[in-house]
C-alpha positions, 0 to 999 in steps of 0.5 A: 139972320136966322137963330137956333133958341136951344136952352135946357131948364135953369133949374127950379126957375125956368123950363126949357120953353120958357127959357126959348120964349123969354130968349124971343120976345126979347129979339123979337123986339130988338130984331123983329126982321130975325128968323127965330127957331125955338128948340127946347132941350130934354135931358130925360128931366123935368120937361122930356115928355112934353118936349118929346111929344110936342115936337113930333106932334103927339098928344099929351095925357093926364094920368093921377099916380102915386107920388114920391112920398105915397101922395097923389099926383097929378102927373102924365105922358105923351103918346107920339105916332110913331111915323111921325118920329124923325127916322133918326131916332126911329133907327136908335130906338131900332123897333121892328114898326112898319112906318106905314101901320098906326103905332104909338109911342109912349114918352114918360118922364120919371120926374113927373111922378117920382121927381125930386122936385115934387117934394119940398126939402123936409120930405126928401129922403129916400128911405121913405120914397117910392119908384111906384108912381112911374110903374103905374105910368108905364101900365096905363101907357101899355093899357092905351095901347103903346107899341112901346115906351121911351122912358126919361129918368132924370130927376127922381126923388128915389133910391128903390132900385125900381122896386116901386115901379115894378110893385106896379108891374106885378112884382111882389116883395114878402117877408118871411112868413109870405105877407106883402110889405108895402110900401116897398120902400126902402125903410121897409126893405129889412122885412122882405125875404123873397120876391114873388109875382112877374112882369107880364111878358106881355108889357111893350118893349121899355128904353130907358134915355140915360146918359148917367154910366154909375153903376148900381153900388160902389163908390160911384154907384147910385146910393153914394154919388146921389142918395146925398142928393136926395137927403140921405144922411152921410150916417145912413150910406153903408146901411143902405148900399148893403140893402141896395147889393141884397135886393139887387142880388134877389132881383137879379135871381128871381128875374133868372140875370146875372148879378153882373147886371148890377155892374152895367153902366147906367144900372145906378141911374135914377136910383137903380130903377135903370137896373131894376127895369132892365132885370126884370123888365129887359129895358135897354139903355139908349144916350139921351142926348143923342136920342133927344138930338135925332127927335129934334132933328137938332144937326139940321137945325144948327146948320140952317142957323147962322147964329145958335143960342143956348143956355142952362141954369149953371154952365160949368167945365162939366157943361163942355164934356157933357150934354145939353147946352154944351153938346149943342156949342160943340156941335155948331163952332165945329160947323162954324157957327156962331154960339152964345150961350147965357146961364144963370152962374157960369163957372168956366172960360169960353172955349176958343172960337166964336162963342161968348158966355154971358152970366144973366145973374148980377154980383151979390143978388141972393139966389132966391131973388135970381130964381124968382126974377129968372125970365127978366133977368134973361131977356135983359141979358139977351137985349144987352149982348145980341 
């Protein structure tokens, strides 16, 4: 028997490798004849560089930042040659690269230096955030050298449209009579009146993965979908969308785009740093999981297994339209395949075919106790049903 181990992270309990590894040492003792895969899944999250570079065998660097709330970080990224990318994903990131000349590509992941869970619940608030640890990632990336940069927002603690970011990559923000404000986040953002500086020309081309289509305002836009979710208090939203349009418009003249950029789907992402990279950054928005799926030459992996399991924190009908997990079930009942699929809650009946949920997290247990006992409970349910 062989088996594809595709889990993403059940959040705030276990990464995407540990969920695979826990998922087999437990068939490894059940089953020790079993041929087992393991395949850990990014979102553009938590996890996404180190996924990314390990599994085309690059190299992981550490690089301190300026965290969320201005503290230092310890974050970092990986750097993947670029001939060692799978030539799937080398066609959606679609560079002008020789795979016979030495490239790199640098794999960032906003989460590991502007990421919500940096922050415990009392600091969360993105007034007081800032984008900026993750433009410095991007100029020590461009300073090692990198052909390019693959950058991974999921996660993020801000609502700064990127002005953090681009604060790192020589954009200026002043008040009126021309003294910088800074920090650009923004709580400070009344005080800014006119935008000064550039981003060098010279930066490697950036791609954003993202498969969020909010644009940047509106009721579906970054401030009002996700601000919630980050700490912004219901009281503050029409304040901070309106600054959210003034800055967006000021981005947008300064860096000579049209302000229908604000429009575009996925500008909202990660707080708007999506728009703000692609405003004056000329980032392109590539699919995430789609890129992630090429990476991981995950189609060939599915195929070559008879059975696939995957899972993730909360399964849900989202999970079956969207990506991660469920993209992966979709993928391997349509090769017939066999599909189990084990999450911390599941909120939705199992689609018709060979596919069974399991729910690891016993009635009545508090949530705190399931996340602290997370890896336990997951190989006693993967004992139990396979």
């Amino acid at each position: 028997m062989r088996v594809l181990l595709a889990f993403d992270k059940f959040k705030d309990a276990l990464t995407a490798p540990q969920a695979c590894a826990a998922a087999a040492a437990a068939l490894r003792e059940k089953h020790p004849d079993w041929s087992l895969d393991e395949c850990p899944l990014a979102d553009g999250g938590e996890g996404f560089a180190p996924i990314l570079t390990r599994a085309a065998g690059g190299v992981s660097l550490a690089h301190e930042v300026t965290g969320p709330r201005g503290q230092p970080v310890a974050a970092g990224f990986g750097l993947v040659p670029w001939q060692q990318i799978p030539p799937a994903a080398q066609v959606l990131l679609n560079l002008p690269l020789d795979r016979r000349e030495p490239a790199n590509i640098a794999v960032i992941e906003m989460a590991a230096a502007s990421g919500l869970a940096l922050l415990p619940d009392d600091q969360r608030d993105p007034w007081q955030t800032t984008s900026r640890g993750t433009g410095e990632l991007i100029v020590e990336a461009a300073r090692r050298g990198a052909a390019a940069i693959l950058l991974g927002v999921g996660g993020s603690a801000t609502n700064d449209l990127g002005l953090g970011a681009l604060s790192a990559l020589g954009l200026g923000l002043a008040d009126d009579a021309g003294r910088p404000v800074s920090p650009p986040v923004p709580a400070h953002w009344s005080r800014i009146q006119r935008l000064t500086g550039t981003v060098p020309t010279s930066l490697p081309p950036i791609f954003i993965a993202c498969d969020v289509t909010n644009p940047l305002l509106g009721p579906q836009g970054a401030t009002a979908v996700y601000g919630p979710q980050k700490g912004l208090q219901p009281a503050d939203l029409a304040r901070l969308e309106h600054e959210c349009a003034r800055l967006g418009l000021m981005l947008c003249t300064r860096c000579g785009k049209p302000d229908t950029l604000m429009d575009a789907p996925g500008a909202g992402a990660a707080g708007g740093i999506a728009f703000g990279l692609m405003a004056a950054a000329g980032a392109r928005l590539l699919s995430g999981f789609d890129l992630v799926a090429a990476w991981l030459d995950l189609d060939h992996r599915i195929a070559a297994a008879d059975l696939v399991i995957t899972g993730e924190g909360r399964f849900d009908a989202s999970s079956l339209t969207g990506k991660g997990p469920g993209a992966v079930a979709r993928r391997a009942l349509a090769l017939g395949k066999s599909v189990q699929v084990f999450a911390g809650q599941v909120a939705v009946a199992a689609p018709a075919g060979n596919f069974q949920l399991h729910a690891i997290t016993p009635a009545n247990l508090p949530l705190a106790e399931a996340l602290r006992i997370a890896s336990g409970l997951l190989t006693a349910a993967i004992r139990q049903h396979c």
